[in-house]
Every structure is written in structure tokens, then in C-alpha cells.
N, C-alpha and C positions, 0 to 999 in steps of 0.2 A: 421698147420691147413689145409693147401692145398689150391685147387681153388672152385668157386659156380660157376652156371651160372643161372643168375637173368633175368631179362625181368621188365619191369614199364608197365603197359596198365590198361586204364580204361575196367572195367567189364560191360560185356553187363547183365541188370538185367533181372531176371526171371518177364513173362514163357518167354520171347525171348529168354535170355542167354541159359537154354536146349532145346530147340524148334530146336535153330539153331546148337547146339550141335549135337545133336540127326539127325537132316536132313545131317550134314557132315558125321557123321557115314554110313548114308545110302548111300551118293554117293560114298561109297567105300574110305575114308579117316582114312586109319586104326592109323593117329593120334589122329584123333577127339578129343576121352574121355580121353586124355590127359591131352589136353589142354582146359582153360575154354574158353567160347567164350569172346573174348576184341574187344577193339581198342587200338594197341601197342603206346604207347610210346616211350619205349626204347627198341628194338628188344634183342636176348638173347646175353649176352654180359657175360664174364668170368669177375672176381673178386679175387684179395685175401680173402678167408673167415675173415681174421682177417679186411678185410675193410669193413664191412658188416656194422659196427657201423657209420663211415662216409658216409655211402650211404643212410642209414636212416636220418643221422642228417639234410645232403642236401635235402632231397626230403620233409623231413617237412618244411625244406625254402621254396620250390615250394612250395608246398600246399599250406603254410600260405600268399602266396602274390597269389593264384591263387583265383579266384571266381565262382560259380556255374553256369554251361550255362547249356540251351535247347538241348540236343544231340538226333536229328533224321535220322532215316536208314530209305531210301530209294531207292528197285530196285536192279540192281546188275552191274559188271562193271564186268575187268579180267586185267589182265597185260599180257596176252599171246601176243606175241609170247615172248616176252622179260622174262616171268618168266611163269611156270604154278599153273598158280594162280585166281580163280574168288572169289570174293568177293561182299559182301551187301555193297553200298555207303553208304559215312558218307554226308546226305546233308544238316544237322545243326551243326554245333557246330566243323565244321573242322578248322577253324581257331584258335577257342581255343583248338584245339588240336595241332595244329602245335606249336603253341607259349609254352604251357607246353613241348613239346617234345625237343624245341630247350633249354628250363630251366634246362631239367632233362639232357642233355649232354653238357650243357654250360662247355666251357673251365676249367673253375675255379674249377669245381665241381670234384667228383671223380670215374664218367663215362661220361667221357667226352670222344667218340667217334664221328669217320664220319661215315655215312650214306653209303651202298654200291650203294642202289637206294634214289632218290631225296624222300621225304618225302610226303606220301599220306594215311589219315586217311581212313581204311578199316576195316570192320570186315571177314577177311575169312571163307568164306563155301565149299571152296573146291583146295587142294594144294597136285600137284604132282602125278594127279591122270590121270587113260587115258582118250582121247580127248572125246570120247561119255557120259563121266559121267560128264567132266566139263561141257560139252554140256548142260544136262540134268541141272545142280545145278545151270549155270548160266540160265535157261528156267524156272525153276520150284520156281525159288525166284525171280521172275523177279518183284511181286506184293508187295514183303513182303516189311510191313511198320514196322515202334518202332520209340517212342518215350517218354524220360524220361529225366527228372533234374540230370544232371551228378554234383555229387557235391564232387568228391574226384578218387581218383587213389588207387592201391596197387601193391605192389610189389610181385613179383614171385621169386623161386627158380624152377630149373630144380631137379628132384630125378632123383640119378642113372639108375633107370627105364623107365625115359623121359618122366615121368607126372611132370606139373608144378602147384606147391603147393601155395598157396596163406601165405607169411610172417608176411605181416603188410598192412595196409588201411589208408591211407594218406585223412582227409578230406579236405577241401576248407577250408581259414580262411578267412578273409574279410567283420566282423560284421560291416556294415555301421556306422561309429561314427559321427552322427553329432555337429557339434562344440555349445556348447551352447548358449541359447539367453540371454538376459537381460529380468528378469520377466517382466518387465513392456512396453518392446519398441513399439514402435507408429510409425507411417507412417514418422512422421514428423522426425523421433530423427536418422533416417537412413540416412547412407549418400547416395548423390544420386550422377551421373555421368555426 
């Protein structure tokens, strides 16, 4: 069956997700319409196709122990000089990104890798482009806001073409179950501390 090479990231939703599509295309990012606009989970990482089945199975684990947060973009940051890369901050909901990102590579699992850089929730608008457009992409989004109820991830394949296809959509599981009462209980019949 050969190899895949799959990617995890939550989708940034529409109109952001084309909006900011569409703005990397113009700074001259002739991957853009590639790739859909996200926030990476698990950056592209090769596979046996034949473990495509356990990759799914794990990442419904995530899901189902993950729960729905507030995900808001605001502004823009860059990793230069260290990488050429500007991107829209992730300034809600980074923490429950990182926590899903370290589940979907946990050890156990069956993309369990390291990290080349330390782990930082970004949507990129602009990678690997020359200095005056990054210039421009991180100036020109310096305002852009978003914000939406993140309530699930999906997983990528790369096509031989280098567009990355959307597989499967992992949602959040975590229906609050409250433990039931006693129909009738009373202030009195509770125990106190």
C-alpha cells in the first residue's frame, strides 16, 4: 500500500478560513490554495497507508476526551529569523491546542513524534516568501480578528499534487453527564461538611 503523509489541524471556519486563504495567495504564497487555512496539530508526518485505520481509531480517543473551547485570532507574530514564517496569533484557545497536540503525538499512540520547533498555536499567512511580502502580510493583518467555538479537529492527507485533502472530522465528545439526584432531596437530607 505505500506511504501517506497526513497533517491533524483544526480548520479555521469560513469567511476567515478563505479570506485568509486568499490574502496568502496574494502575498505571493504559491502554496496557499493548497493548503486549507488551520491551526496544526500534528504538522505533515508520513504513515504506512495500511495504518491509516489506527490513526483514526486514536484520534477518536482525542476527540472523545477532548471538549469544545473559544478559539480567537488575533494580530499577527513571525518566527523569522529562525524560520520564514508570519502568521495570525492564536490568543484564545492556545492552551487547548497544545494539550490536544501533545494527545495526538502521545507516545502510545501511532504518530507519536518530536517536534522540530517547540510547539506554538499559529495560523499561517505567509511562508517562505521574500522579505518585503512577509513585511507586507505581517502589516496588512496586523488588525485581523476571528473568533469561533472550536468543537472538533480533522485530519489531512497530502495528494501527490501537494494539495491537502480533508479525510475525516473528529468532533469534541464530553456531553456533561450529571450524576443523578434523589427526586425528592431537601436541604436537610444532604450531607454537609
Amino acid at each position: 500500500m505505500g506511504t501517506v503523509t497526513i497533517g491533524v489541524s483544526i480548520a479555521v471556519p469560513e469567511p476567515h478560513g478563505s479570506l485568509l486563504q486568499e490574502r496568502r495567495a496574494g502575498f505571493g504564497d504559491a502554496a496557499a490554495h493548497g493548503i486549507p487555512t488551520h491551526v496544526t496539530l500534528l504538522p505533515p508526518t508520513e504513515v504506512d497507508a495500511a495504518d491509516l485505520a489506527a490513526v483514526e481509531a486514536h484520534l477518536t480517543e482525542v476527540a472523545t476526551a477532548g471538549r469544545p473551547f473559544v478559539m480567537r485570532l488575533s494580530g499577527t507574530g513571525t518566527f523569522r529569523p529562525l524560520s520564514p514564517v508570519v502568521y495570525v496569533r492564536v490568543v484564545e484557545g492556545a492552551e487547548a491546542c497544545a494539550w490536544l497536540q501533545k494527545q495526538v503525538r502521545h507516545a502510545s499512540g501511532p504518530v507519536a513524534r518530536e517536534l522540530q520547533f517547540p510547539y506554538h498555536p499559529h495560523v499561517t499567512v505567509a511562508h517562505g516568501i521574500d522579505d518585503a511580502a512577509m513585511d507586507r502580510a505581517f502589516a496588512e493583518l496586523a488588525d485581523f480578528e476571528a473568533e469561533w467555538p472550536c468543537t472538533g479537529f480533522a485530519l489531512y492527507e497530502q495528494g501527490t499534487d501537494g494539495v491537502w485533502r480533508k479525510l475525516r472530522e473528529f468532533t469534541f465528545g464530553g456531553r456533561t453527564v450529571v450524576p443523578p439526584q434523589p427526586a425528592h432531596a431537601d436541604r436537610d437530607s444532604l450531607p454537609t461538611g
